[in-house]
C-alpha positions as CSV (number, residue, x, y, z in Angstrom):
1,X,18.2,-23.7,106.5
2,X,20.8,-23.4,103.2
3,X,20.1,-25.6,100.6
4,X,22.9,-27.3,100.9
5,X,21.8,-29.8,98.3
6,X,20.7,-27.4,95.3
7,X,24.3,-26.1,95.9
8,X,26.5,-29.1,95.8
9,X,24.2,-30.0,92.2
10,X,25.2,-26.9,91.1
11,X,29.3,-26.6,91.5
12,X,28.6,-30.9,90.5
13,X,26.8,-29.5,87.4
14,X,29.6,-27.3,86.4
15,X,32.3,-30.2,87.0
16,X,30.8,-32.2,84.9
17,X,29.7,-29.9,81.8
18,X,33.7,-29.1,82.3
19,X,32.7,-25.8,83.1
20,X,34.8,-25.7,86.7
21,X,38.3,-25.7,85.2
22,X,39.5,-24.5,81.9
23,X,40.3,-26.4,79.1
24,X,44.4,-27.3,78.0
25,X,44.7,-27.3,74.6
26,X,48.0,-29.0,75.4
27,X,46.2,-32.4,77.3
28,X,45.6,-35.4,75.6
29,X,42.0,-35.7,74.3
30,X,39.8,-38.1,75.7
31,X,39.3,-39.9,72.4
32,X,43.4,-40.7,72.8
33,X,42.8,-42.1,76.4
34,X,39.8,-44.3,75.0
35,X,42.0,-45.7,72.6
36,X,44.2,-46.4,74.8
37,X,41.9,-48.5,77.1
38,X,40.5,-50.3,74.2
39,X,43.9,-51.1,72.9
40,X,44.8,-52.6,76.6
41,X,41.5,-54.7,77.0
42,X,42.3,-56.5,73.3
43,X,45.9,-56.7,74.9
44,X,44.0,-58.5,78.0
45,X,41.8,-61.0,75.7
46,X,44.6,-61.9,74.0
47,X,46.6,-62.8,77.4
48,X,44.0,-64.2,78.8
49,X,42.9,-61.9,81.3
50,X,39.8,-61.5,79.8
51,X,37.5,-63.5,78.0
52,X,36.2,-62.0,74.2
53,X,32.6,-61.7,75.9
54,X,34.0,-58.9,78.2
55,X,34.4,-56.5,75.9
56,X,31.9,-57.7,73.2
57,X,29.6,-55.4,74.2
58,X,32.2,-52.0,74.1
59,X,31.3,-49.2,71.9
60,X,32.3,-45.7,70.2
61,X,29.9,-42.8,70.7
62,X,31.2,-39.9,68.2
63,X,29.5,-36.6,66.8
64,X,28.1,-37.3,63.3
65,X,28.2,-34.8,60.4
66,X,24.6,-34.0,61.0
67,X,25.9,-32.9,64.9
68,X,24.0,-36.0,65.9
69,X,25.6,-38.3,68.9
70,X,25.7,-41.9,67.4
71,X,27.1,-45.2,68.8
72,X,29.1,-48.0,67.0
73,X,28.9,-51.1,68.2
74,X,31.6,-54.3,68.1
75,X,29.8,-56.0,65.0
76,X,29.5,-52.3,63.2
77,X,26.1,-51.6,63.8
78,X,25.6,-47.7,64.8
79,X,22.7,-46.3,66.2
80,X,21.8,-42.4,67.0
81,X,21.9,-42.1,70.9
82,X,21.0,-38.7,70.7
83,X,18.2,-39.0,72.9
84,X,20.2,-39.9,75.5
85,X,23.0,-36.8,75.5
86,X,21.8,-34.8,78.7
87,X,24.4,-32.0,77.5
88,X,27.3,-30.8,75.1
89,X,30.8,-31.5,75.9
90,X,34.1,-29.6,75.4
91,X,35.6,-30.6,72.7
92,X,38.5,-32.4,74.4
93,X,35.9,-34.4,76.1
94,X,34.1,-37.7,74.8
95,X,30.8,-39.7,76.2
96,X,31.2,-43.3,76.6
97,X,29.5,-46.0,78.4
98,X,30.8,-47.2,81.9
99,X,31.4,-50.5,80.9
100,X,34.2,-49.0,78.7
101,X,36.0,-48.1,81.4
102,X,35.7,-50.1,84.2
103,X,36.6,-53.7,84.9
104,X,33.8,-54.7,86.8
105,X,32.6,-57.4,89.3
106,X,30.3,-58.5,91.4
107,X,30.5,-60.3,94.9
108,X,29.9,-63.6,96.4
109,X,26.2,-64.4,97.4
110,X,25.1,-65.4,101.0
111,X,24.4,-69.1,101.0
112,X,24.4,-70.7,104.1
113,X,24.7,-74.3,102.8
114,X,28.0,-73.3,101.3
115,X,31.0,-73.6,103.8
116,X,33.9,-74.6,101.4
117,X,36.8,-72.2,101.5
118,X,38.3,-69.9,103.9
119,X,36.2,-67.7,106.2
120,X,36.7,-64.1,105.5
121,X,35.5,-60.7,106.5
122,X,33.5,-58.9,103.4
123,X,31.2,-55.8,103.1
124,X,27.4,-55.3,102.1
125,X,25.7,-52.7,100.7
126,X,25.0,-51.5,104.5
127,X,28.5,-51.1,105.2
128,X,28.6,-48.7,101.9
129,X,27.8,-45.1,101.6
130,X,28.1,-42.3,99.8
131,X,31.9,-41.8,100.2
132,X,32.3,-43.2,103.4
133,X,31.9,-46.8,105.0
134,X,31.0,-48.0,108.3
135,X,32.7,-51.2,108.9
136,X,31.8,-51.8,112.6
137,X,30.4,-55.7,113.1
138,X,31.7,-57.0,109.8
139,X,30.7,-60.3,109.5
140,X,32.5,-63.2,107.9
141,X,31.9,-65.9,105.2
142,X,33.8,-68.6,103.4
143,X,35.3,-67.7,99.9
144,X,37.6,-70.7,97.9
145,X,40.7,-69.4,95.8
146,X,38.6,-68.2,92.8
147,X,36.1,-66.5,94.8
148,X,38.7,-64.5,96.8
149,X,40.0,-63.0,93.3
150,X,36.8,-62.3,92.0
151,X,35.6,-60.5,95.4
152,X,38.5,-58.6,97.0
153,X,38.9,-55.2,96.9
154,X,41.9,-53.4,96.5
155,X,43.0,-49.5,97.5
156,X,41.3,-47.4,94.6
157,X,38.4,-49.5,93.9
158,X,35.4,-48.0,93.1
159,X,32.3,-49.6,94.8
160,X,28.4,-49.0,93.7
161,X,25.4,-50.2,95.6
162,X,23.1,-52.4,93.2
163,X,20.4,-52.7,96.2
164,X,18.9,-50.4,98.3
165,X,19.6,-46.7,97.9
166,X,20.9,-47.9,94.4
167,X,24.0,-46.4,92.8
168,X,25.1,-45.7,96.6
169,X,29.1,-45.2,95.7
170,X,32.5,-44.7,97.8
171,X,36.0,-45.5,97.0
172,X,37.6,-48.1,99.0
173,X,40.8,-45.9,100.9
174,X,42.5,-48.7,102.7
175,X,45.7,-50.4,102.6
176,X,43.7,-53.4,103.7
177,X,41.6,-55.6,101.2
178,X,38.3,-56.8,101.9
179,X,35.7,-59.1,99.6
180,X,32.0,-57.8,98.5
181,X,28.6,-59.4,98.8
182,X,26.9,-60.0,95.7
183,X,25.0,-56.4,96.4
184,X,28.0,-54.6,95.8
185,X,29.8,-53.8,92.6
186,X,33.6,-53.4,92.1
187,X,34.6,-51.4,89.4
188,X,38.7,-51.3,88.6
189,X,39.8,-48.5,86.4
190,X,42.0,-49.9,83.6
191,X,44.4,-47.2,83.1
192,X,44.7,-43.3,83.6
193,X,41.2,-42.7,84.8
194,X,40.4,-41.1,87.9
195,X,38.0,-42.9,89.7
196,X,37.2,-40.2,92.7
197,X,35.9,-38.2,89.2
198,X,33.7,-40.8,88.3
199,X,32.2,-41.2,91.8
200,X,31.1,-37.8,91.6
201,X,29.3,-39.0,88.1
202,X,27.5,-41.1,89.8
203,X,26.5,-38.6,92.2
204,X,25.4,-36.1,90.2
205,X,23.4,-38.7,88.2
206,X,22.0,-40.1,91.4
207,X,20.4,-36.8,92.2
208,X,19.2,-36.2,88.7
209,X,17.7,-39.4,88.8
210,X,20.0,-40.4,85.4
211,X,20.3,-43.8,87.9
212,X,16.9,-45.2,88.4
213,X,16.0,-49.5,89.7
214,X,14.4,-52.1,88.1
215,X,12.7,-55.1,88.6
216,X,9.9,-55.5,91.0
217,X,9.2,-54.6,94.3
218,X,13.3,-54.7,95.7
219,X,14.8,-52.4,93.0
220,X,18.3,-53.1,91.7
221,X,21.1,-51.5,89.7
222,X,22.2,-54.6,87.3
223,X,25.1,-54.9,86.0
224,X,24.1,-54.4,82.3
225,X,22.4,-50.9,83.8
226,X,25.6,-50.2,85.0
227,X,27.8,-50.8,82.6
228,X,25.7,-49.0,79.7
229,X,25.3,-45.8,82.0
230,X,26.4,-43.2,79.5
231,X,29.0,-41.0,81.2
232,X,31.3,-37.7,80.6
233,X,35.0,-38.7,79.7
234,X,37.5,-35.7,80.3
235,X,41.2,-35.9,79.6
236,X,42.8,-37.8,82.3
237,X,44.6,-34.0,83.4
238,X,41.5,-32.1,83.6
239,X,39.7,-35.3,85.5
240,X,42.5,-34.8,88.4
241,X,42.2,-30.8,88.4
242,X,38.2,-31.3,88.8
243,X,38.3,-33.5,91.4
244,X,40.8,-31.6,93.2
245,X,38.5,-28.1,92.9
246,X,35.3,-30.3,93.4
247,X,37.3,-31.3,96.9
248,X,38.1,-27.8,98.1
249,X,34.6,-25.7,97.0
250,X,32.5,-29.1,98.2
251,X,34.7,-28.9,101.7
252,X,33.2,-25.9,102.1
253,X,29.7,-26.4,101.5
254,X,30.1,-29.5,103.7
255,X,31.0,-27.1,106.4
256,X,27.8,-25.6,105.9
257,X,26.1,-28.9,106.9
258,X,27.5,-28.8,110.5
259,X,25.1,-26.6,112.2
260,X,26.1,-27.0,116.1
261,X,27.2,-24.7,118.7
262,X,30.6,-25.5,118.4
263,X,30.9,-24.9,114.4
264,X,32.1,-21.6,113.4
265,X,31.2,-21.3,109.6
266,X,33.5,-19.4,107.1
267,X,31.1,-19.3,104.4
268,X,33.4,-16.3,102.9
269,X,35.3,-19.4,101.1
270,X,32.0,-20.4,99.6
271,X,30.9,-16.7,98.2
272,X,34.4,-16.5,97.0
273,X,34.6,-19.6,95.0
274,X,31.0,-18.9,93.8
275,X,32.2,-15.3,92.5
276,X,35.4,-16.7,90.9
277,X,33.1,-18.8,88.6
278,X,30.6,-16.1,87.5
279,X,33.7,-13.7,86.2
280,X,35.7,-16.9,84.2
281,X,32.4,-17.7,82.8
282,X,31.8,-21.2,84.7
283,X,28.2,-20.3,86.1
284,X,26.0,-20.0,83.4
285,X,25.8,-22.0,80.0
286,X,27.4,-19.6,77.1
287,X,24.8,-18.7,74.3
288,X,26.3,-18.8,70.5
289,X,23.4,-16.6,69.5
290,X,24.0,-14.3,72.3
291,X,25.8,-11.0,70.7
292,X,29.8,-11.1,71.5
293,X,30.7,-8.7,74.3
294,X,33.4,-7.3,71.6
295,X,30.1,-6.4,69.1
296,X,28.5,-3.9,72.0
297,X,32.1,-2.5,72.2
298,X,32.4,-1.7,69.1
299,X,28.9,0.2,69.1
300,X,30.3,2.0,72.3
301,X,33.2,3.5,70.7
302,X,31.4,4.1,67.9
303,X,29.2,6.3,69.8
304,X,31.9,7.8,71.6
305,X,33.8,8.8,68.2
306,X,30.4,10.4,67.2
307,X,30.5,12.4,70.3
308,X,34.0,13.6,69.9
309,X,33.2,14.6,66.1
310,X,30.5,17.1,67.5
311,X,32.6,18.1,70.0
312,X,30.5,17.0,72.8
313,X,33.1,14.8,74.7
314,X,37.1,14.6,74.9
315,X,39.2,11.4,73.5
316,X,40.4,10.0,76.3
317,X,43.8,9.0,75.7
318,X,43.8,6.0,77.6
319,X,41.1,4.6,76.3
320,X,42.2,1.1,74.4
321,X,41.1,-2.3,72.6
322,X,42.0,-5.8,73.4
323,X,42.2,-8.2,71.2
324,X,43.7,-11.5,70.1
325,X,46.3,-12.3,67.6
326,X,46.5,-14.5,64.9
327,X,49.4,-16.3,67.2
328,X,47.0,-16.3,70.5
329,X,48.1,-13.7,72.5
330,X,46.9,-10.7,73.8
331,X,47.4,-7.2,72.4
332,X,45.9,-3.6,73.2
333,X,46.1,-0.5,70.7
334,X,45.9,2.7,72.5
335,X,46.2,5.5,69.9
336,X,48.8,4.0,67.3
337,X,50.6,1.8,69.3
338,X,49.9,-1.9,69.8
339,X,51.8,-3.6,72.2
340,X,51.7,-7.8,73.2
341,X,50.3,-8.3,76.8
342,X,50.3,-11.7,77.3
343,X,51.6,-11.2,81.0
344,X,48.9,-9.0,82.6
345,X,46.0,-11.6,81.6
346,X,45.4,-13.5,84.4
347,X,42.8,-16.3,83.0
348,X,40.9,-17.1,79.8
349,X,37.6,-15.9,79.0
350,X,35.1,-17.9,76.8
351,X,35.1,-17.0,73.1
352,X,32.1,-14.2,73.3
353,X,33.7,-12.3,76.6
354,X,36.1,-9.4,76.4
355,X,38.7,-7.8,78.5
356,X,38.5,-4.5,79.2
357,X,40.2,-1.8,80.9
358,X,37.9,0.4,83.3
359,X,38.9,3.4,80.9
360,X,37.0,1.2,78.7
361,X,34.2,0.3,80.5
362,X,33.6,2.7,83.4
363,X,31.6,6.0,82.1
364,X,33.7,8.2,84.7
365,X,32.4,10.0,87.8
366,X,30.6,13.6,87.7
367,X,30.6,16.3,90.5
368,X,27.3,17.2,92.5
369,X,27.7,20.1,95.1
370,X,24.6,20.2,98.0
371,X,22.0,22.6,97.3
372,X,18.7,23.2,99.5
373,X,19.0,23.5,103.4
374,X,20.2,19.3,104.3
375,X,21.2,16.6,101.6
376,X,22.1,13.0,102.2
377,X,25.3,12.1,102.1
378,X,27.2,8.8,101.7
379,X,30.2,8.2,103.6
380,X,32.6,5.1,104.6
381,X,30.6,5.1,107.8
382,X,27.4,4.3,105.9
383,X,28.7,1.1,104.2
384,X,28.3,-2.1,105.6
385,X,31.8,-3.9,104.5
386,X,29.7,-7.6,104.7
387,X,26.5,-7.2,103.3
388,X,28.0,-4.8,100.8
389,X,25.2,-2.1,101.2
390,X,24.7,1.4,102.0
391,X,23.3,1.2,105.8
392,X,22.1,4.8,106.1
393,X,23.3,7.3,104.3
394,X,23.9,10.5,107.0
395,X,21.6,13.6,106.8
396,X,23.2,16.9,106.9
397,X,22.6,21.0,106.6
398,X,23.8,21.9,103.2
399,X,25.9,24.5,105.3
400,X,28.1,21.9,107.0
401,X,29.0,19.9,104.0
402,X,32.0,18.3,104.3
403,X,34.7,19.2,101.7
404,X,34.9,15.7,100.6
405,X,31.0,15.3,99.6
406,X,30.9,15.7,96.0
407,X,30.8,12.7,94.2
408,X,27.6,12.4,92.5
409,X,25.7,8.9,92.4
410,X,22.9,7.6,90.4
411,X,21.0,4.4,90.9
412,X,23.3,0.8,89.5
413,X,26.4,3.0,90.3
414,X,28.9,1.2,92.4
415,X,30.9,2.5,95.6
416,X,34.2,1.6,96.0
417,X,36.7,3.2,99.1
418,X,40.6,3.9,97.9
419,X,41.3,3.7,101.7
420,X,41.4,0.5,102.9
421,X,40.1,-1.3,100.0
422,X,41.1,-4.9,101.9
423,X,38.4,-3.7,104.0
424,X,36.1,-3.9,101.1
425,X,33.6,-0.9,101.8
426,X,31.8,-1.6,98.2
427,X,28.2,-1.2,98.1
428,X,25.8,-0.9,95.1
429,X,23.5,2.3,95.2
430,X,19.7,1.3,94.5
431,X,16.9,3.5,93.4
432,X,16.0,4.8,97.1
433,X,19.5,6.6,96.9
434,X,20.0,7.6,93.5
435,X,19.7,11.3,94.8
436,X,22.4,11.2,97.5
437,X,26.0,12.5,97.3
438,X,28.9,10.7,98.4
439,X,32.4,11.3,99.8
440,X,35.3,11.4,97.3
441,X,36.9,8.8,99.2
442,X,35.2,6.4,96.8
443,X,35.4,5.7,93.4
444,X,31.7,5.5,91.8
445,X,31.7,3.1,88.7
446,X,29.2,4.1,86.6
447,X,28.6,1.7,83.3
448,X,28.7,3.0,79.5
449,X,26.5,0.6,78.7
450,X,28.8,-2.7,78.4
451,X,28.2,-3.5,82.2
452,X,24.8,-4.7,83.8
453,X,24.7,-2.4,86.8
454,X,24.6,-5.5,88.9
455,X,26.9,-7.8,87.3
456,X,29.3,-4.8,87.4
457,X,28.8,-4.8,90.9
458,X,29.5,-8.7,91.9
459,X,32.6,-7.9,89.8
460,X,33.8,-5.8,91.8
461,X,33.3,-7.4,95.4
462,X,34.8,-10.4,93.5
463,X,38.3,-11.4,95.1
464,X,40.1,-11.1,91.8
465,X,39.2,-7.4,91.5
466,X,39.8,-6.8,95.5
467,X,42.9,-8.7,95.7
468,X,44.3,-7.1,92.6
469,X,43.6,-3.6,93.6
470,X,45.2,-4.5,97.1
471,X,48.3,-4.6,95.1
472,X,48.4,-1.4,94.5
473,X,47.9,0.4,98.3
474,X,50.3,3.1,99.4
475,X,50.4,4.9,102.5
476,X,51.4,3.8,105.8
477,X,48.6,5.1,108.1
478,X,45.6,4.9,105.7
479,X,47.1,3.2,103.0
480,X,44.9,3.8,99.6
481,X,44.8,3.1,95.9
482,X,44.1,5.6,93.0
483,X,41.6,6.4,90.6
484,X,44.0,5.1,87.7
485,X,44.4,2.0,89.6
486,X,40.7,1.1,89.4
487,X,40.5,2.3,85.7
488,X,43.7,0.6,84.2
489,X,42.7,-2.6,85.9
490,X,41.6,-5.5,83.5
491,X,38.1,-6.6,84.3
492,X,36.1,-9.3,82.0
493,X,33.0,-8.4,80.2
494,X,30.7,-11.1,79.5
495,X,27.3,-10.6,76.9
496,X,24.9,-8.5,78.5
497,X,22.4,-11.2,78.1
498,X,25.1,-13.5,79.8
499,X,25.7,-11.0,82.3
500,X,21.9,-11.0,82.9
501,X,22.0,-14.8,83.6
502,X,25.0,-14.6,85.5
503,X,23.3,-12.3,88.2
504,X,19.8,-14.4,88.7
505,X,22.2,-17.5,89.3
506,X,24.6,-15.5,91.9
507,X,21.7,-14.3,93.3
508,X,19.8,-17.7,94.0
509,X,23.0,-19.4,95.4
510,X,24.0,-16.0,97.3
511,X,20.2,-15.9,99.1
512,X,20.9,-19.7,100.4
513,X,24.1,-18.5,101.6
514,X,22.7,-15.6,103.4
515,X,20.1,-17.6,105.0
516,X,22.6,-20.0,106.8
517,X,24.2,-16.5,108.1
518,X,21.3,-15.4,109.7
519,X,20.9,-18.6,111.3
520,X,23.5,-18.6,113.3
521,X,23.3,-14.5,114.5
């Protein structure tokens, strides 16, 4: 069975490290938003809203100028909280307690003495669950005037279990309002926060165990926990456009849950949205000390150059750099001409990646004619389109060689099919058939050295490299692309040590993917 649990951390993991979603330069920062809260809950004291206790207790976590996380407290005291950072944030982003952010309460204990006040329905921690409620057999009790403000729930609210399985969390989605037992914490966002973003905090941090009980015997999850649970703050943009990709990819692995006979699983979706991440950079933690993609490059060319010197090699006239401006944009120099192009990059790359044309990056394909009396040959036939391998390559008499077989192949090349390429006949040739030939209705990427084989290989079954070549199909019967096609394309080029990482992660969360396939053949 998938691990369906190790796979919703993971795409959680990257939410919250803001590693799903790019960075705006142009949001607001979270510091502004915090501000902004604070400034509104002084507004509140002063109204009388709140009481001066509410917000003694509010703080400022901030980066000091030895890069150590400290907090300031209401009467100026600061203290480093470093020990308690789990992980760095984009800059944009802030950590902040709970508390800061929440107006919070708690609801009305059970007490069967009490029967002043109007009998009401209300919920209890076994009516909450993660993200969902059952609210069959609700059961009432009497709440006065006071107690009805204090308890009732409104559309939005976000609701924590302080019992039980503690830190249990859904938001309440109904037009109707209900009250809370004691058990149950309310927390009301003051302004521009998403709370569905916050419930997946508290998920994460449930499964990390970042929430744990006190007390003895019955656990609990206090209010004081609560509010000083240190939490991610992004700007209030980026919180909506995580929660609304956390939605789609988690959909999807949700789907993977439903294992009956009636469930037809399209884990395609999942694969995709896994892919996507590894080639913008979102799977793996960067490394600063890892060597820039842009320093191998550099070495490459220089090699190259060398090679043309002693007359080894010809300059390939294509061949180009990208770079950045001083103004931010894009530029690639082919020979002496440098020319802006802003509008063929599709996403941002972190600071250490490159992109690259497959001029660039591809080492270009040699020719191998069949000698002795069979050879093994590697046609369209012999791919398998969904596990993207070569099934079995075809054994033939050197004397019927087809025209066509004469690409030669070595092991960490990659096959990909001009005809057809929505089809996505892509395969990446292993060790055990390095020695075959195959048909020159593929092209066979082979690396000069700034690809990992096998990163170069989930790149291109990726659906931004399959999709964009699609673009370029002509033909009518057996519609096709072109070698240029494949080598002007823009592909992005990680840190070979990043790549490195990138690959063991894709191919942990790919092998739990596979395995829920082959449960349901």
């Amino acid at each position: 069975m998938i691990d369906t649990v190790a796979l919703r951390e993971k795409v959680l993991d990257l939410a919250i490290r803001g590693k799903l979603v790019p960075q705006d330069p142009n949001d607001e920062p979270a510091s502004v938003l915090l501000e902004r809260i604070r400034a509104q809950k002084q507004q509140m004291v002063k109204d009388g809203k709140l009481k001066a206790k509410d917000i003694k207790d509010d703080s400022i976590i901030f980066v000091g100028e030895d890069n150590l996380h400290y907090e300031k407290f209401a009467d100026g005291t600061v203290k480093c909280v470093e020990d308690e950072i789990p992980f760095e944030l984009p800059a944009s982003w802030n950590w902040c307690r709970l508390g800061v952010l929440f107006a919070h309460n708690t609801g009305k204990a059970l007490n069967s003495s009490d029967t002043a006040g109007t009998k009401l329905t209300y919920i209890t921690t076994s009516n909450l669950y993660w993200d969902r409620f059952e609210l069959d057999n609700l059961k009432e009790m009497p709440f006065t005037e006071s107690e009805i403000e204090k308890c009732t729930v409104k559309k939005g609210d976000l609701l924590v279990c302080e019992g039980g399985d503690i830190g249990r969390s859904a938001i309440w989605s109904f037009d109707e309002e209900i009250r809370i037992q004691n058990h149950i914490h309310r927390l009301r966002s003051y302004t521009d926060l998403s709370n569905r973003f916050f419930y997946y905090v508290l998920f994460l941090w449930k499964r990390l165990e970042r929430i744990g009980g006190q007390g003895i015997g019955l656990q609990g999850f206090s209010s004081k926990a609560l509010h000083k649970l240190i939490v991610p703050l992004p700007p209030h943009k980026e919180q909506i456009t995580i929660v609304e990709k956390l939605d789609s990819i988690l959909d999807s692995v949700d789907n993977l849950d439903e294992l009956n006979s009636e469930f037809t699983i399209d884990v395609e979706s999942v694969k995709k949205q896994i892919l996507d991440l590894a080639i913008r950079g979102k799977l793996v933690s960067q490394n600063p000390g890892d060597e820039p993609a842009s320093a191998l490059l550099e070495r490459i060319r220089a090699e190259k150059e060398e090679l043309i010197k002693q007359g080894k090699i010809k300059r390939d006239k294509k061949e180009s750099v990208i770079f950045k401006g001083e103004d931010n944009s894009y530029y690639e120099k082919i020979g002496n001409q440098t020319l802006c192009i802003d509008a063929e990059i599709p996403f941002e790359l972190p600071p250490e990646w490159v992109w690259c044309r497959g001029y660039s990056c591809f080492s270009g394909m040699e020719t191998k004619r069949p000698d002795g009396e069979s050879f093994r040959y590697i046609d369209i036939d012999s791919i398998d389109n969904k596990a993207h391998k070569i099934k079995q390559p075809k054994v033939i008499a050197a004397k019927d060689a087809p025209s066509r077989a004469s690409r030669a192949v070595q092991a960490g090349s990659v096959l990909f099919s001009f005809v057809r390429p929505y089809l996505e006949n892509i395969a990446y040739v292993n060790s055990d058939n390095k020695d075959c030939i195959a048909s020159t209705g593929f092209y066979v990427c082979n690396s000069n050295g700034i690809l990992y084989p096998p990163f170069m290989y989930f790149l291109m079954i990726s659906e931004y490299v399959v999709q964009g070549l699609n673009q370029f199909m002509k033909g009518d019967n057996s519609p096709s692309i072109s070698k240029d096609n494949i080598e002007n394309w823009l592909y992005p080029i990680p840190p070979i040590n990043e790549q490195k990482l990138i690959c063991t992660e894709l191919e942990k969360l790919l092998d739990y993917i596979a395995t829920i396939e082959k449960s349901l053949s």
